[in-house]
C-alpha positions as CSV (number, residue, x, y, z in Angstrom):
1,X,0.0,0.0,0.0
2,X,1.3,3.6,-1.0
3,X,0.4,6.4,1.4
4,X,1.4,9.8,1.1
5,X,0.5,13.5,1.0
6,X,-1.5,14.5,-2.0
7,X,0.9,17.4,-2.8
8,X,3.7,14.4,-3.1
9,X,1.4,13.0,-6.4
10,X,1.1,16.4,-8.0
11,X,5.2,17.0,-8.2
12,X,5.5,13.6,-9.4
13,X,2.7,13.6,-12.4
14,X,1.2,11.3,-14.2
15,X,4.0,9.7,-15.3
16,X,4.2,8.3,-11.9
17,X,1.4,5.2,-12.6
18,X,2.6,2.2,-13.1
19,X,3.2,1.3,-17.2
20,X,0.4,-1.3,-18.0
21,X,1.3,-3.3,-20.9
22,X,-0.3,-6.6,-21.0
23,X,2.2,-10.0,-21.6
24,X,1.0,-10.7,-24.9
25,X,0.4,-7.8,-27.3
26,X,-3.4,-8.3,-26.9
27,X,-5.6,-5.2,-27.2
28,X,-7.4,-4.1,-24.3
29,X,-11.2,-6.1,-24.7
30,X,-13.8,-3.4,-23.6
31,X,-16.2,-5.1,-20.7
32,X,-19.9,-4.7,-20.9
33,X,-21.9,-2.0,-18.8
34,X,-25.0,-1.0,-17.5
35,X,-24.9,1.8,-18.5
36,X,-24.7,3.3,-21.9
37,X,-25.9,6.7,-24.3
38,X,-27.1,9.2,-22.1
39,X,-28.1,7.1,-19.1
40,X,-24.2,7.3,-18.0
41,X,-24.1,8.1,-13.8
42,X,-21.3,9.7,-12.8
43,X,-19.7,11.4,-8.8
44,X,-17.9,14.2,-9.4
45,X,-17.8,13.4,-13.6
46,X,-16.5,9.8,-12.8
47,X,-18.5,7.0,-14.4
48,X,-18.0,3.3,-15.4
49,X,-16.2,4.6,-18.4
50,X,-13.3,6.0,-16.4
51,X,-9.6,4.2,-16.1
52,X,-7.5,4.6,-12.9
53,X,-5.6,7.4,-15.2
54,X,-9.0,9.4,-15.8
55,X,-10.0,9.0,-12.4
56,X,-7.1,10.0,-10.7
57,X,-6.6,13.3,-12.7
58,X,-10.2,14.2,-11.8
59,X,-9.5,13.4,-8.1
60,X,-6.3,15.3,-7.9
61,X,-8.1,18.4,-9.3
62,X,-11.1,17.9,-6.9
63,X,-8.4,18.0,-3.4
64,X,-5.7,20.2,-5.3
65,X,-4.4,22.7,-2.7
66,X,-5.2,21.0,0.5
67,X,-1.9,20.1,2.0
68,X,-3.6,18.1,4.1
69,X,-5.5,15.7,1.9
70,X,-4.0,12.4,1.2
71,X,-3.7,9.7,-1.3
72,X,-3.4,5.9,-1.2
73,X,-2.6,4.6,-4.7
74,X,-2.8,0.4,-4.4
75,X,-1.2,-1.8,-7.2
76,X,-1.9,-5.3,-8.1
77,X,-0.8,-7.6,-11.0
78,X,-2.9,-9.5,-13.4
79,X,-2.3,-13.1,-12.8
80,X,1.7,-13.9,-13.6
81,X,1.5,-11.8,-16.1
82,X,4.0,-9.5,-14.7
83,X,1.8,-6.5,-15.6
84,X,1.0,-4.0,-13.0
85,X,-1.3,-2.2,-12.5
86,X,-3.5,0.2,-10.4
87,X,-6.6,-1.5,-9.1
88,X,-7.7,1.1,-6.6
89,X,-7.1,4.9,-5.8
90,X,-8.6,6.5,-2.3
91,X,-7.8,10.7,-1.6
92,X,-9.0,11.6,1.9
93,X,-9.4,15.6,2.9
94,X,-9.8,15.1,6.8
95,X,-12.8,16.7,8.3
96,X,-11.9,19.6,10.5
97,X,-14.1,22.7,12.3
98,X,-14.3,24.6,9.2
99,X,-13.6,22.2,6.5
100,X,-16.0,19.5,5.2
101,X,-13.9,15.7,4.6
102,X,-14.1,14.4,1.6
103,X,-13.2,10.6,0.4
104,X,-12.8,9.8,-3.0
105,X,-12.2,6.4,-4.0
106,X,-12.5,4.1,-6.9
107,X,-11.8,0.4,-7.9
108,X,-10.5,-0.5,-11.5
109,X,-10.3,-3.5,-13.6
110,X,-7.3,-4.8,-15.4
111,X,-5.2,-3.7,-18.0
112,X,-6.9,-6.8,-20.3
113,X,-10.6,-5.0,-19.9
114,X,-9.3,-1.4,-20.7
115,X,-8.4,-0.2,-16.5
116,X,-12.3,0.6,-16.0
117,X,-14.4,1.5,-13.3
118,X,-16.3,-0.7,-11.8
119,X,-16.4,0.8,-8.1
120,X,-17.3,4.7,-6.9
121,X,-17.2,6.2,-3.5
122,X,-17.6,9.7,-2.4
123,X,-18.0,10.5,1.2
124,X,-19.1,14.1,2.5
125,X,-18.6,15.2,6.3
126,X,-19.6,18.5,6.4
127,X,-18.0,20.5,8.7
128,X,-20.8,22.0,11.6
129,X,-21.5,25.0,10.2
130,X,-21.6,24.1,6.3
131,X,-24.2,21.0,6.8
132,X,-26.8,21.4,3.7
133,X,-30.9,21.4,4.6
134,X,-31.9,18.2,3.3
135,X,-34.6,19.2,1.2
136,X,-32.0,21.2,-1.2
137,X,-29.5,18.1,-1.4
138,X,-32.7,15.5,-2.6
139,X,-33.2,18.4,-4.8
140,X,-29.8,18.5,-6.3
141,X,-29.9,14.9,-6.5
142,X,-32.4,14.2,-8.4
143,X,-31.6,17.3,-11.1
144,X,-28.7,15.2,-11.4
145,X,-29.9,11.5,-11.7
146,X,-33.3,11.3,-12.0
147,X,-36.2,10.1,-10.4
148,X,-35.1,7.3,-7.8
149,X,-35.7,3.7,-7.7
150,X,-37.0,3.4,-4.5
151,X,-36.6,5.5,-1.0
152,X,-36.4,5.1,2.8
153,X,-34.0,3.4,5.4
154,X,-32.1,6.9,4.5
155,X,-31.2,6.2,1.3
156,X,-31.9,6.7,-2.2
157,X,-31.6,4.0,-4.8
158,X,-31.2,4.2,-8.0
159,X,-31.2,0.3,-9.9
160,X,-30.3,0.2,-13.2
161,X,-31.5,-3.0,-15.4
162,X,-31.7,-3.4,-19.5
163,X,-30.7,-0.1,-20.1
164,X,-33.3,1.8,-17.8
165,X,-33.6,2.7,-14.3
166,X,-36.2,0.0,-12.5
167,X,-39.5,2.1,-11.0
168,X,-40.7,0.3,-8.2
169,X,-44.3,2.1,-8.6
170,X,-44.1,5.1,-7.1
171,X,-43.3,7.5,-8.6
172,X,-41.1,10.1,-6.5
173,X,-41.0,13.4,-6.4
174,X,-38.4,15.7,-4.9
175,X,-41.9,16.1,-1.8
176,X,-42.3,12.2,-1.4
177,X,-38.4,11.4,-1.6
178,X,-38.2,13.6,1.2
179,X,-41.2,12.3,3.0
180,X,-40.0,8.5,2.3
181,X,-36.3,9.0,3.3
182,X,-36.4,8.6,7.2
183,X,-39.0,5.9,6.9
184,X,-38.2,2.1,6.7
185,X,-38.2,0.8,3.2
186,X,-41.3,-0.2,1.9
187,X,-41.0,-4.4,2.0
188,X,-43.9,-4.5,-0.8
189,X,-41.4,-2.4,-2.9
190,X,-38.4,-4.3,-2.3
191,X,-40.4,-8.1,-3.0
192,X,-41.1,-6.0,-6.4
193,X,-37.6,-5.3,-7.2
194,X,-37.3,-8.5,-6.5
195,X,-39.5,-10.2,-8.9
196,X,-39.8,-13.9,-9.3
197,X,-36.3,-14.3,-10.1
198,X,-35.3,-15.2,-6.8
199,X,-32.1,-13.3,-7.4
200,X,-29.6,-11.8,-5.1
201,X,-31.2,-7.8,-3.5
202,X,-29.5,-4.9,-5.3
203,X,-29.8,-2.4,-2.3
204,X,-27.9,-5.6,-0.1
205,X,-25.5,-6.1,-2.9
206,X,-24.4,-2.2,-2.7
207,X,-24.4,-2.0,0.9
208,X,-21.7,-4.8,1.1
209,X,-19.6,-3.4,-1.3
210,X,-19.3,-0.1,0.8
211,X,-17.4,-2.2,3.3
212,X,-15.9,-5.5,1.9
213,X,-12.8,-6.3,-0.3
214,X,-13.5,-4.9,-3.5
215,X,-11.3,-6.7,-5.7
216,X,-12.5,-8.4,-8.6
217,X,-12.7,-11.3,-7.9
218,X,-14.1,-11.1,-4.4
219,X,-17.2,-9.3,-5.7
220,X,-18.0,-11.4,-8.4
221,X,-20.4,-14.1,-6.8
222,X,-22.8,-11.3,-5.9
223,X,-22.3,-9.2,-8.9
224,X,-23.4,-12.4,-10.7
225,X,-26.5,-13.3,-8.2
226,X,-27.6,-9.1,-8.3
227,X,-31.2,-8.3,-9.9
228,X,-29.5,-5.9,-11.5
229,X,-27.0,-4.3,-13.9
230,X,-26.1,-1.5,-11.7
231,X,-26.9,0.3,-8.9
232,X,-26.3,4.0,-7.5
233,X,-26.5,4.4,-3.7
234,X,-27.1,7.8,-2.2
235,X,-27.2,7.9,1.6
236,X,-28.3,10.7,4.2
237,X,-26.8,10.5,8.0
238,X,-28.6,13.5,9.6
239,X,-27.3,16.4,10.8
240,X,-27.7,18.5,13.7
241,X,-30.9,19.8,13.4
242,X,-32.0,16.7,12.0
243,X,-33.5,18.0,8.8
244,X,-30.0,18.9,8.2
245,X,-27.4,16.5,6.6
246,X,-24.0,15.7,8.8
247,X,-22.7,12.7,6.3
248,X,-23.2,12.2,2.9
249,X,-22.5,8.9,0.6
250,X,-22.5,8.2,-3.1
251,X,-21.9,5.1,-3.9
252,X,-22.1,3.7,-7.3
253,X,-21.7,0.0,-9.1
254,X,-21.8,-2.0,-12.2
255,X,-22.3,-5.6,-11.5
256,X,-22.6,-6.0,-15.1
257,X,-18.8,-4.5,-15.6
258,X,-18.0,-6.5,-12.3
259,X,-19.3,-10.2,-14.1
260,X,-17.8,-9.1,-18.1
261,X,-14.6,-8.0,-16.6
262,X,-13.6,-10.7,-14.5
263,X,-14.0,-12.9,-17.5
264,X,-12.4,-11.0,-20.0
265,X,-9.1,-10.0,-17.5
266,X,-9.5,-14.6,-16.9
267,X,-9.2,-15.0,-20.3
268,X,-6.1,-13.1,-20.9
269,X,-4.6,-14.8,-17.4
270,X,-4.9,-18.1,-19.6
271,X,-3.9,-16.9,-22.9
272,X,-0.7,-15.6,-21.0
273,X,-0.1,-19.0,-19.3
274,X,-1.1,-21.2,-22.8
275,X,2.0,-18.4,-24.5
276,X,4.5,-19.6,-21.7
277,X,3.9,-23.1,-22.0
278,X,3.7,-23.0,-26.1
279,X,7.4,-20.9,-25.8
280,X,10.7,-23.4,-26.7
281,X,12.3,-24.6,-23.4
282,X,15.3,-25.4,-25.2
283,X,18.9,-25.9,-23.5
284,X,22.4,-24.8,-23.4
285,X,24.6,-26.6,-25.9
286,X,28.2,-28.7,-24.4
287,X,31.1,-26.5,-25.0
């Protein structure tokens, strides 16, 4: 793991990620989304269609001149490959009395499946005195994404599936979203979502990605079981007064990048390990 102050990064550029050149000469195989044409969700202008190169310049920007903030830049290789990579980029801006914290991170695919953006985390703590009245942040939200999926439990969902986001019946407005936020969610709703697939929730899928390993491989199972081809996560922890909010989180993921991904970046592991084993093992002659 590679921790160090933010200002450290921008002296050293972007010349300073890791070269990622697959073994073979193979192109880059683009993985399937959930989202494409205009339905494209994006925090801070980062969607699924970002690489850890994209991403990172747009998080450097968003903390530039706080001294303070910090990076933590983590590296993995594809198989025995031998190519590197960055798999995951976190920027924290410490919450302090006058500043609002801010995490920013992001989880990326191989080199194989183009470096993309399967995972998206921003985190807002405002700072006492700059806490926004909840009303005004449902209302920014949903000039920004939409209509939600479904509300309550003090979230809102947004579930993405063939192309559309899912309506659960109701349909919200910025009123009822904030009527429906503080309240449990509405079982009926969720049995809906549901359907008679028997299929794995997509609010449960998204709440264990904020806090598990999110490699790969360890969020494939679920990203394969998920109703869904994506999800987008919004979540208000209230404030002081209460129709205030103190923490903010957007949270966004493609289970359908998650499932195309980890079989396009298996391929290449295999075509990699077929090349070695098809190379001439031949030995040094008597001299």
């Amino acid at each position: 793991m590679h921790r160090r102050a933010l200002f450290l990064i921008f002296a050293m550029g972007p010349a300073a990620l890791p070269a990622a050149s697959l073994a073979s000469d193979a192109k880059p195989k683009p993985p399937e989304t959930a989202f494409a044409g205009k339905l494209r969700p994006d925090i801070l202008g980062v969607s699924t269609d970002a690489t850890a190169e994209s991403a990172r310049a747009v998080f450097e920007t968003r903390l530039k001149g706080h001294a303070d903030a910090q990076s933590d830049i983590q590296q993995q290789k594809l198989g025995d490959t031998g190519t590197s990579f960055v798999a995951a980029l976190n920027f924290n801006l410490p919450t302090g009395p006058k500043q609002t914290g801010e995490l920013l991170s992001a989880s990326f695919s191989s080199p194989a499946s183009g470096n993309r953006a399967y995972f998206i985390a921003r985190n807002l703590t405002f700072a006492p005195d700059q806490q926004p009245a909840k009303a005004d942040m449902i209302k920014e939200i949903m000039g920004k994404y939409g209509a939600p999926t479904i509300v309550g439990d003090q979230h809102l969902y947004y579930i993405y599936r063939s192309g559309s986001i899912v309506s659960s019946g109701t349909k919200y407005k910025e009123a009822t979203a904030l009527e429906a936020i503080d309240k449990p969610l509405d079982p009926r709703a969720a049995v809906k979502l549901n359907g008679e697939t028997v299929r794995g929730s997509c609010v449960a899928v998204i709440k264990r990605a904020q806090t598990k390993t999110r490699m790969l491989s360890a969020m494939l199972d679920e990203a394969k079981g998920a109703n869904c081809d994506g999800v987008l996560s919004v979540q208000f922890i209230p404030g002081t007064p209460p129709d205030r909010v103190g923490i903010a989180q957007f949270t966004l993921l493609d289970t359908k990048l998650v499932v195309s991904a980890s079989a396009i970046d298996n391929e290449a592991i295999t075509a990699d390990q077929n090349e070695r084993k098809a190379m001439p093992k031949g030995s040094a002659p008597k001299l």
